[in-house]
Steps between C-alpha positions, in 0.01 A plus 500: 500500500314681730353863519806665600734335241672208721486182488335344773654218718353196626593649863279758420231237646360517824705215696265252655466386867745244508783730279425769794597282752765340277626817478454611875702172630757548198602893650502404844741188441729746308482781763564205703798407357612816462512585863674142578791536274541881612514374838716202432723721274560834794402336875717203680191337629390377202677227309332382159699280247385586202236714315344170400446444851349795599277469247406174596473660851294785358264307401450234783491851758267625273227219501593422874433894598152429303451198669560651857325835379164263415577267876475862678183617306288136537544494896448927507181409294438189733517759843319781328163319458477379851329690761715433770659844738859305471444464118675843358791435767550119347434644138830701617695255694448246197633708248779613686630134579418415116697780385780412751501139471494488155880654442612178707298278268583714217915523586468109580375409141807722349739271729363182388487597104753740500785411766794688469396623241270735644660688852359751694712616778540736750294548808288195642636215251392750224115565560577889511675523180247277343212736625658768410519369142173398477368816668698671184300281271175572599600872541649492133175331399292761621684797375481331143140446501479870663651611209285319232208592629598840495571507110111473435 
């Protein structure tokens, strides 16, 4: 029992590193999912079988996202610590095509695992819609960690 008369939980404990991070991956693959079956349940241009699907999907957009998110920061870091006058202009160009680049990559992989399974369509073979939904994620991602940070 503690002081106030409660019981104390083993939550109660301060999480460690790798829970935090556990955690931090765990909400954005559910806000993730969250925003793909909205989208697959009220636009056209998104197609998605079944919610075991998108969650597969989630999940693989989640740790691509990371991996593009980490691509973009190594070559910023990489144009940063040179001297050069055309280094800030490449540290910009390089992100930009990483960033772009990356959906193709990105809506490639869904084709190959996903198929049919997965369709986004619409507007040039479906790179809009899918930008659009994963402009929603990241947007839903950073209102939710917004609003956490606000409750301390």
């Amino acid at each position: 029992m503690s002081e106030h008369g409660l019981l104390e939980v083993a939550s109660a404990e301060e999480p460690s590193s790798r829970q935090k991070l556990f955690l931090r991956y765990f909400t954005a693959i559910l806000i993730d999912l969250a925003v793909l079956n909205l989208f697959a349940e009220h636009w056209q241009h998104v197609i998605i079988d079944s919610f075991t699907v998108s969650l597969a999907v989630a999940i693989l957009l989640q740790l691509m996202l990371k991996l593009t998110l980490k691509l973009e920061h190594r070559v910023a870091d990489y144009f940063t610590a040179k001297p050069w006058k055309l280094a800030p202009f490449l540290r910009v160009l390089s992100a930009w095509l990483i960033l772009f680049v990356s959906k193709f990559v990105i809506l490639g992989v869904l084709n190959v695992i996903f198929g049919e399974q997965v369709v986004f369509a619409g507007p040039v073979h479906g790179v809009v819609a899918f930008i659009v939904v994963v402009m929603v994620m990241l947007i839903a991602e950073e209102a939710v960690v917004r609003f956490y940070r606000r409750l301390a």
